[in-house]
DRENKE-394463 format. One record per residue (C-alpha): x negated, y negated, z negated. Coordinates in steps of 0.001 Angstrom, whole numbers, plus 524288, in hexadecimal, padded with zeros to 5 digits. Layout:
N
+-------+-------+-------+
:     X :     Y :     Z :
+-------+-------+-------+
:     X :     Y :     Z :
...
+-------+-------+-------+
REM end
This chain:
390
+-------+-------+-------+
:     X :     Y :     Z :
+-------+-------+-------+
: 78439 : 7D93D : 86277 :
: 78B98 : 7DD80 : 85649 :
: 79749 : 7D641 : 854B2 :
: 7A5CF : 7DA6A : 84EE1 :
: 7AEA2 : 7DC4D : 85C0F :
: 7BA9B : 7D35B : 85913 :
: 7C068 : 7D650 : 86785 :
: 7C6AD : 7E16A : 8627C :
: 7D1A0 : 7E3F1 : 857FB :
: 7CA8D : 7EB99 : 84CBF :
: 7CFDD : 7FB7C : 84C22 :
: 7D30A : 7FDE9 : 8407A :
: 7D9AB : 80C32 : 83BA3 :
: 7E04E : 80D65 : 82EFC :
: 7DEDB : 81B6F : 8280A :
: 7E895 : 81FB8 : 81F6B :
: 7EBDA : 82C81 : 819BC :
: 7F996 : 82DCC : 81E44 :
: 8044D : 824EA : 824FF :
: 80D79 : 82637 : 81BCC :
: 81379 : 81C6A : 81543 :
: 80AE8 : 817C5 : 80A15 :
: 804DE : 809BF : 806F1 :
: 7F9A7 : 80B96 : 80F0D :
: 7FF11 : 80F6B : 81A77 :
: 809E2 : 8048D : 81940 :
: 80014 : 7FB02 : 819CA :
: 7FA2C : 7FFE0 : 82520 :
: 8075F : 7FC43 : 82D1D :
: 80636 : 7EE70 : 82650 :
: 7F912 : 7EE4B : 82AEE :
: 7FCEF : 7F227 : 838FB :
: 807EF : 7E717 : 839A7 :
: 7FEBC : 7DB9F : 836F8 :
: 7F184 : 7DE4C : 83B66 :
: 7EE89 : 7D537 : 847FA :
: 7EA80 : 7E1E9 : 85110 :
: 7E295 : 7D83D : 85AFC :
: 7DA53 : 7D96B : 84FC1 :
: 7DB03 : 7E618 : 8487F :
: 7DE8E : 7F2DC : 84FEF :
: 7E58F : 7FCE0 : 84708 :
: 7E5A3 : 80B01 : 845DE :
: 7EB34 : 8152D : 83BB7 :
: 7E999 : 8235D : 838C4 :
: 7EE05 : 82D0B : 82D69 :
: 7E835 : 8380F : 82825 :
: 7F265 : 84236 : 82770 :
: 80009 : 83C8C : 82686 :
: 80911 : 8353F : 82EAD :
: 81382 : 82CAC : 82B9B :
: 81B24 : 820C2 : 82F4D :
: 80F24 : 81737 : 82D54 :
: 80A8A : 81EAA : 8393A :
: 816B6 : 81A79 : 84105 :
: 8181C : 80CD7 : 83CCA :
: 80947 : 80B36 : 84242 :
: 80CE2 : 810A4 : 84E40 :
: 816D8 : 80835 : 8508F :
: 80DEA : 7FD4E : 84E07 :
: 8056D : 80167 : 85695 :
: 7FB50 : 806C6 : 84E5E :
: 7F43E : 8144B : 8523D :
: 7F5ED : 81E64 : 84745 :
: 7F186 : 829F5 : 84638 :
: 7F3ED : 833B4 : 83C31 :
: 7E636 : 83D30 : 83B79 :
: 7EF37 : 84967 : 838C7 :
: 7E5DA : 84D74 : 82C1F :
: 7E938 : 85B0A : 826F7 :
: 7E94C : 855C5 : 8173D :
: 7E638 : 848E0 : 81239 :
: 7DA0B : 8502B : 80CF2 :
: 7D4E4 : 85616 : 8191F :
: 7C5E4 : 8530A : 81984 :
: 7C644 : 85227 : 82762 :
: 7CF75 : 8477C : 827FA :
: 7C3C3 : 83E5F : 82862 :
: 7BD91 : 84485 : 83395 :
: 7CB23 : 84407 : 83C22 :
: 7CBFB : 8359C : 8376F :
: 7BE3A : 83358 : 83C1E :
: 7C166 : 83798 : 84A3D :
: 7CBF1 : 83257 : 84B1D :
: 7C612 : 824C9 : 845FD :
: 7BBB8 : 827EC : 84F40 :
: 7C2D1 : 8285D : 85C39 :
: 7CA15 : 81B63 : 858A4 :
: 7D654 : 8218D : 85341 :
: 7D682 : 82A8C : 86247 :
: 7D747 : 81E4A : 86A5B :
: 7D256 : 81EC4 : 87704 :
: 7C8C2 : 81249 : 875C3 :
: 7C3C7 : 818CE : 869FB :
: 7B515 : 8185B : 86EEB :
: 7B83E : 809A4 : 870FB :
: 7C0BA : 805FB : 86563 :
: 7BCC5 : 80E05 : 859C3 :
: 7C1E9 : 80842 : 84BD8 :
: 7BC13 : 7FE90 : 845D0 :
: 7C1B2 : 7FF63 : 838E4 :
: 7C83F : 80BD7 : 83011 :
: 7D102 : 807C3 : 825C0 :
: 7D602 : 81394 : 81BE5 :
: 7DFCA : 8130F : 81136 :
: 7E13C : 81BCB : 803FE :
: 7D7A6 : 826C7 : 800C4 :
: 7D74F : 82FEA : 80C33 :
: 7D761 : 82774 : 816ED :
: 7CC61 : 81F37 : 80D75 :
: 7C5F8 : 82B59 : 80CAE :
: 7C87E : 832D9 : 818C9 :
: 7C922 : 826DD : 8204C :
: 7BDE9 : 820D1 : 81BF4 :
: 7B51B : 82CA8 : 81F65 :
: 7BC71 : 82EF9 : 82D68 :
: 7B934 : 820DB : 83043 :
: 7AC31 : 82124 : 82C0F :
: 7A907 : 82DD7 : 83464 :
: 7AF40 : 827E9 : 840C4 :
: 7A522 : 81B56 : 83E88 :
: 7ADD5 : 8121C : 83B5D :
: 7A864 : 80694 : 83712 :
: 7B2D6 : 80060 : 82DFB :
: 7BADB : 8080C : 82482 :
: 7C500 : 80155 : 81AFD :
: 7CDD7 : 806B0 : 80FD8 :
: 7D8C3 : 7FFB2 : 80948 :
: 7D89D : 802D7 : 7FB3C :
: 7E697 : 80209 : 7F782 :
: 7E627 : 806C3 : 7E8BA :
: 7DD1A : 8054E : 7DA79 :
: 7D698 : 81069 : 7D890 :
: 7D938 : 813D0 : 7E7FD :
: 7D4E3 : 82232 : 7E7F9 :
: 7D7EE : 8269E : 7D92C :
: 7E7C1 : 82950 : 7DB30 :
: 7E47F : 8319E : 7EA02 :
: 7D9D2 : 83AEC : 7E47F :
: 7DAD0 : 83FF5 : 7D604 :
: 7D034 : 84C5D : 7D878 :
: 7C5D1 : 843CF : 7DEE7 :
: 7BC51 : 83A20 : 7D5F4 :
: 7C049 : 82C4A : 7DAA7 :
: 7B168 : 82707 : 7DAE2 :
: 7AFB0 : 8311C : 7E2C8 :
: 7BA5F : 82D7A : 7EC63 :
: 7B825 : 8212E : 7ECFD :
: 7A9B3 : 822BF : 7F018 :
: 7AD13 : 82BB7 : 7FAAE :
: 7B823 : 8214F : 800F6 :
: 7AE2E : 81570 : 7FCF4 :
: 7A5C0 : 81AED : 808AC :
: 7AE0E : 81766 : 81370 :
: 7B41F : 80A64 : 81409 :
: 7ADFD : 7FEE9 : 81792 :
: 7B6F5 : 7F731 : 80FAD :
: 7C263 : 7F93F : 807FD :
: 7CEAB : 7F104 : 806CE :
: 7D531 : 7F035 : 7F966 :
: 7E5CB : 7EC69 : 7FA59 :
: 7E27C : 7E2AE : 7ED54 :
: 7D7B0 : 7DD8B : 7E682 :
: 7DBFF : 7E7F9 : 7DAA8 :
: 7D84A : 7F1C2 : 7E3BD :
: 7CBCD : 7EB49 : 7E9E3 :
: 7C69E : 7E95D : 7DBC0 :
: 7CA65 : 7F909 : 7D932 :
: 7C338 : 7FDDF : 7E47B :
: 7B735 : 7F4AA : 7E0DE :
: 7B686 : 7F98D : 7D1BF :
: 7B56B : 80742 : 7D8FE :
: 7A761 : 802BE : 7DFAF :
: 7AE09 : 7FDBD : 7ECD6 :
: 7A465 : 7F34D : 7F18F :
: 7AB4C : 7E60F : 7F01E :
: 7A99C : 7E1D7 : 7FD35 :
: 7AE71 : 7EC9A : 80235 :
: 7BBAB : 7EA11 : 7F9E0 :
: 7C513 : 7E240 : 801B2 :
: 7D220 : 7DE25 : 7FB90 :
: 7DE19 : 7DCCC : 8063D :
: 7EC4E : 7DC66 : 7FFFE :
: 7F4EE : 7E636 : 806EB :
: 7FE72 : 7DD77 : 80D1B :
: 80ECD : 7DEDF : 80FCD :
: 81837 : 7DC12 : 8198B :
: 8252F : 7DB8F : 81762 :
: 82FEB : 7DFD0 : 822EE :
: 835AF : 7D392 : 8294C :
: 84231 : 7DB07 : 8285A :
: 847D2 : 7E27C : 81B9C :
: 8500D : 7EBC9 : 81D88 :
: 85E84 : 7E7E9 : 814E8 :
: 86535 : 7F1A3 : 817AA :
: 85B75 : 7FC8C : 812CD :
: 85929 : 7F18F : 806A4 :
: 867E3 : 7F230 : 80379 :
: 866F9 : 802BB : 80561 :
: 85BF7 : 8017F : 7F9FC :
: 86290 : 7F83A : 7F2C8 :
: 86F87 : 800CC : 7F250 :
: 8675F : 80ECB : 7EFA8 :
: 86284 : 8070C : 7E461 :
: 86B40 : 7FF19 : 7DE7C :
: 87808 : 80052 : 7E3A4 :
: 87E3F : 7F594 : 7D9C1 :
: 872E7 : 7EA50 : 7DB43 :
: 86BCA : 7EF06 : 7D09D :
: 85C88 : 7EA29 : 7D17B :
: 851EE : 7F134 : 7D550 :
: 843A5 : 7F3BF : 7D33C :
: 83CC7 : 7FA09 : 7DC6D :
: 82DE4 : 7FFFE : 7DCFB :
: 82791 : 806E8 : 7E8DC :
: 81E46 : 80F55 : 7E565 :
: 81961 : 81DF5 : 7E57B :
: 81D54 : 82569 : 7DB7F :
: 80E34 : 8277B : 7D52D :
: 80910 : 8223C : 7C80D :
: 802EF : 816DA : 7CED3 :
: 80E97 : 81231 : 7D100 :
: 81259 : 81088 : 7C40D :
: 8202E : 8136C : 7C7AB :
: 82293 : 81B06 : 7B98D :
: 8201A : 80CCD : 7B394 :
: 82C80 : 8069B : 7BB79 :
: 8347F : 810DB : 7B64F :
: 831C3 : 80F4E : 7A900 :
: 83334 : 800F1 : 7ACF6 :
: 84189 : 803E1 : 7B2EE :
: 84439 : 80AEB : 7A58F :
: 841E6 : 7FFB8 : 79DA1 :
: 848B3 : 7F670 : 7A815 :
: 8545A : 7FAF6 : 7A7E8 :
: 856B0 : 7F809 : 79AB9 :
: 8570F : 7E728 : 79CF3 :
: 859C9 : 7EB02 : 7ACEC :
: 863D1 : 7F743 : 7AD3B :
: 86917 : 7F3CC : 7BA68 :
: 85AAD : 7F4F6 : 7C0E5 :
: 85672 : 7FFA2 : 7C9B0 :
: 84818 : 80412 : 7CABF :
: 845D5 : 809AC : 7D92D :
: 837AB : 8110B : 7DC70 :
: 83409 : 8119B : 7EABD :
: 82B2C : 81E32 : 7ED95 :
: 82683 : 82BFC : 7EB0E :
: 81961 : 83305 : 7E44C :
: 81677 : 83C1A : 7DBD5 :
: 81C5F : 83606 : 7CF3A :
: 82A94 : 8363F : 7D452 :
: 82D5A : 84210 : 7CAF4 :
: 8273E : 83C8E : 7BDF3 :
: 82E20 : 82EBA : 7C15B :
: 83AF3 : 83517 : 7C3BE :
: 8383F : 83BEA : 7B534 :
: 83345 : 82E4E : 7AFF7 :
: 83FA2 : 8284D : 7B4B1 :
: 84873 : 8343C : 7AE50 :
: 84133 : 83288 : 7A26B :
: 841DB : 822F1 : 7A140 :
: 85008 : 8228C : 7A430 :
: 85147 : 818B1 : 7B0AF :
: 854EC : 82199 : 7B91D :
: 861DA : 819A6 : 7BC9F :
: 856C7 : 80E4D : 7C0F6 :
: 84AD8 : 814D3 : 7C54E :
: 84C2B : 81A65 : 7D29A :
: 8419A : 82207 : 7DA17 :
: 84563 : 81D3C : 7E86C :
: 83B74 : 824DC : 7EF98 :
: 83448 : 8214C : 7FC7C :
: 83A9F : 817D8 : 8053B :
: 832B4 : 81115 : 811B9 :
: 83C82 : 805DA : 81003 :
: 83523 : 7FE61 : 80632 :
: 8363A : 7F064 : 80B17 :
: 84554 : 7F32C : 809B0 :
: 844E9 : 7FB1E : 7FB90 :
: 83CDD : 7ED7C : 7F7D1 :
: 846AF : 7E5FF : 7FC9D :
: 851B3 : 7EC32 : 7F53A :
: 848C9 : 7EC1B : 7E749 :
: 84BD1 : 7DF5E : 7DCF8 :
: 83EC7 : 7E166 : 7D845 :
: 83295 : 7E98C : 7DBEB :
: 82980 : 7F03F : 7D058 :
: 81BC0 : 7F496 : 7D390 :
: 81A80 : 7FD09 : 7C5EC :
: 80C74 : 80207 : 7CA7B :
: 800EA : 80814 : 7C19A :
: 7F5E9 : 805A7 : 7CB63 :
: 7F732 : 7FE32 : 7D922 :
: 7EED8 : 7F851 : 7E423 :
: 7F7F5 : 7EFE7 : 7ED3B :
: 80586 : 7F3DE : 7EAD6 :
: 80B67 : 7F3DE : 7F916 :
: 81AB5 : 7F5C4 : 7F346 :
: 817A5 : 7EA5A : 7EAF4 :
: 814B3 : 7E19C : 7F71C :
: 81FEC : 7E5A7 : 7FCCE :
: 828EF : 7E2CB : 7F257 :
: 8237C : 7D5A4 : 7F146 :
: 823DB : 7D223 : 800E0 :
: 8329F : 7D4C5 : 8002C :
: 83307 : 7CD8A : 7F3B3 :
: 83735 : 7D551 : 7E93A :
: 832AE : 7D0D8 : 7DBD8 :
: 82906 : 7DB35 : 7D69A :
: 822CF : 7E19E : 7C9A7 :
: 816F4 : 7E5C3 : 7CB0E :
: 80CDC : 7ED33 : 7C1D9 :
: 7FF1D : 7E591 : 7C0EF :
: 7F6F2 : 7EF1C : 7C800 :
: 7EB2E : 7EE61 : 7D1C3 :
: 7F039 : 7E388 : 7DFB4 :
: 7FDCB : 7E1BA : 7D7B0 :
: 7F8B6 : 7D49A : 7D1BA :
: 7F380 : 7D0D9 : 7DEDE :
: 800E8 : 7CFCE : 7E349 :
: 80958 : 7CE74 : 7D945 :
: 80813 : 7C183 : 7D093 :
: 80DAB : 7C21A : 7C217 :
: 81AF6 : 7BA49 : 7C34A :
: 818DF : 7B303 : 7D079 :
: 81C02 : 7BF4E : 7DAB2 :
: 81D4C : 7CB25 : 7D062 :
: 81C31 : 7D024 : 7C4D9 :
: 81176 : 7D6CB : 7BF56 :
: 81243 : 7E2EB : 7B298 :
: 80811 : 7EA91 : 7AD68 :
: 80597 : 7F78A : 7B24F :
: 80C8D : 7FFC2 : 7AD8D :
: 81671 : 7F907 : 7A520 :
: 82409 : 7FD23 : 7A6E0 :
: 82803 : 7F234 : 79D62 :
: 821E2 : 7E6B7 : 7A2B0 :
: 8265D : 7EBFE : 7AFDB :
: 83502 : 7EE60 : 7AADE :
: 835C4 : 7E1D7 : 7A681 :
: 82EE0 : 7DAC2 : 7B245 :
: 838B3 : 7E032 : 7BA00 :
: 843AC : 7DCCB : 7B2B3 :
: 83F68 : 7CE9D : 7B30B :
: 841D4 : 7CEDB : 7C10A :
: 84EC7 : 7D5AF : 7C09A :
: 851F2 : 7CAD9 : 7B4A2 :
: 84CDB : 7BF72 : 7BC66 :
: 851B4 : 7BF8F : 7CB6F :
: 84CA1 : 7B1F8 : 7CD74 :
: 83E4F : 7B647 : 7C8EC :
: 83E9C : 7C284 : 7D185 :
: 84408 : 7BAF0 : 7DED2 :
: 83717 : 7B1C7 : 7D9EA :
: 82D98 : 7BD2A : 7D934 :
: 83325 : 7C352 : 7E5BB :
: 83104 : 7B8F0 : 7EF86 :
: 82437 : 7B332 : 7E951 :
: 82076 : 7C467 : 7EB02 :
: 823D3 : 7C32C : 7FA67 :
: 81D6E : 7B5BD : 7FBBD :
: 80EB8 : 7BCA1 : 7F47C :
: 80F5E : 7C7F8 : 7FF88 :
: 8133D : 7BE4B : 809A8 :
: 80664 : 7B5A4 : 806FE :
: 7FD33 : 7C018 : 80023 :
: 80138 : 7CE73 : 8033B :
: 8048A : 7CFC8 : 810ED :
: 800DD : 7DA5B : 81B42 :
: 7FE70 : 7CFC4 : 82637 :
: 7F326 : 7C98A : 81B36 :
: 7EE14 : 7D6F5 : 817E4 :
: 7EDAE : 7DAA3 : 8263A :
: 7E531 : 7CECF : 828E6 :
: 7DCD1 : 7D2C6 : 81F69 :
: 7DB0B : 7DF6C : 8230C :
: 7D819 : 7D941 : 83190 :
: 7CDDC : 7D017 : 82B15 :
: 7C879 : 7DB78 : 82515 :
: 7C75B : 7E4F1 : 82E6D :
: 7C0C5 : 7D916 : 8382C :
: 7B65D : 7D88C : 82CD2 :
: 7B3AA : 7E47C : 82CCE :
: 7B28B : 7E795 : 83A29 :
: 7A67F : 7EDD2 : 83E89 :
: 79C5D : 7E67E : 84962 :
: 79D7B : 7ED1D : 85612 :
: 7969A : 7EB2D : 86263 :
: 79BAE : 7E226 : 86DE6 :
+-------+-------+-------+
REM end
């Protein structure tokens, strides 16, 4: 009799094209801490590039594997993911315990992924579409119908981190039921760090001076050049303020120019990467998300678990979170005025931005965590799971 086999937790591996630290792979961790593993059974691999992700699923007891691909564009990365998917990630009980489920993240592992999985028989593949437009940025040679024909073939289902997103992927001929909408969820540290809080606060602003802070990469996306025209203008009403940007990309050079140009370089400050980020929120007066396009903003959920009153651009899941004068505040893309003077509304009114701050933890708390997305991602996963034979 066919019948789905609920003895067993469901094995699940998550694809991804590197464990570095990026938002994807970030969430995977959440993902690890708060899925109930008497009832899903997780895996991980990588494509071609190790990193601390790969560690901090280790010590969680996750199996990762990193496939040890020769380029990210090495066409036989799909057939090495496909045996390995096939022997049940090299287990012994393989024969016995195969995966039920293949979950990729970001183009190649979509693509590559996608295909491996579908060559080793798998019989449910999923992909988290994390951006608008989710291909166009990663390929600028390739035709995106035809990419996203080619990726459409695999999954059995996709899962979109906001409705912006789910709506996106459906305008490009995704089958709406196939188009599932789970918030990527947060969990903030039950311990912060002070003493690495103070070390940020004292790098800078050494005299107490307040500071805005954005964590983003350094690519036109991120709308970055916008918050330092924004800073410019600032500083004029706010000349004690300091503007600090978290990250690296390929625009460092033309910002650093842009800032030379506009004049604030005595407020803007490219920081660079940190992994403390919990801690560089912590030491922020107010967070700005300045970007030009977005799906689910994962810095933006941060900032507003550790409640720090934030500006935010009204772009694709950012409305989803962020409600005009309640938890946030919202600007046009775009804008550096409206932005420069959102911000300086906070610095002006303390008793305003305390508001916004805790009402910004309490939304995550109730809407936007990782233990609520995890569950969802359980429920979903249990939905999808194939029959098998008793």
């Amino acid at each position: 009799m066919l019948d789905r086999d609920e003895r067993q937790p469901i094995r699940v591996l998550h694809l991804v094209s590197t464990f570095a630290l990026k938002t994807d792979t970030k969430w995977l961790v959440q993902l690890a801490d708060h899925l109930e593993r008497d009832r899903i059974e997780l895996s991980a691999a990588c494509f071609y590039e190790g990193g601390p992700i790969q560690d901090a699923l280790n010590e969680r007891g996750i199996p990762s594997v990193n496939l040890n691909v020769r380029s990210p564009l090495d066409p036989r990365a799909a057939i090495r993911a496909a045996r390995f998917i096939a022997s049940g990630g090299g287990r012994p009980d393989a024969r016995a315990r195969p995966f039920d489920v293949v979950h990729t993240h970001l183009l190649r592992a979509d693509f590559f992924g996608g295909a491996a999985a579908r060559l080793a028989r798998v019989p449910v593949v999923i992909s988290t579409v994390y951006a608008l437009g989710a291909y166009r940025r990663q390929r600028r040679r390739l035709a995106d119908p035809l990419l996203d024909a080619l990726c459409r073939q695999w999954p059995t289902a996709l899962v979109a981190v906001c409705d912006a997103v789910r709506d996106d992927c459906r305008r490009r001929g995704w089958p709406p039921e196939r188009v599932h909408t789970i918030h990527t969820g947060v969990a903030a540290p039950k311990a912060i760090d002070e003493r690495r809080v103070a070390e940020f606060r004292v790098q800078w602003s050494p005299d107490g001076r307040p500071v805005v802070l954005t964590i983003a990469r350094l690519s036109y996306e991120k709308g970055v050049e916008v918050l330092i025209e924004a800073a410019a203008l600032l500083r004029r009403t706010h000349p004690t303020v300091r503007v600090v940007v978290i990250g690296e990309g390929p625009q460092r050079a033309a910002l650093e120019q842009r800032i030379a140009r506009l004049g604030p370089g005595d407020v803007v400050r490219l920081a660079g990467f940190t992994p403390h980020v919990w801690e560089a929120l912590s030491a922020a007066d107010v967070f700005c998300l300045p970007s030009h396009s977005e799906g689910l903003p994962n810095a933006l959920l941060e900032a507003m678990a550790v409640g720090r009153p934030v500006v935010a651009t009204r772009v694709g899941g950012v409305p989803e979170v962020v409600a005009q004068g309640i938890d946030g505040l919202l600007t046009p893309p775009g804008d550096a005025a409206a932005m420069a003077a959102a911000i300086g509304l906070l610095l002006t009114d303390r008793p305003l931005a305390r508001r916004l701050g805790e009402a910004a933890g309490h939304t995550i708390e109730r809407c936007f965590s990782a233990r609520e997305a995890a569950r969802q991602y359980a429920a979903l996963y249990e939905q999808l799971r194939p029959v098998q034979r008793r």
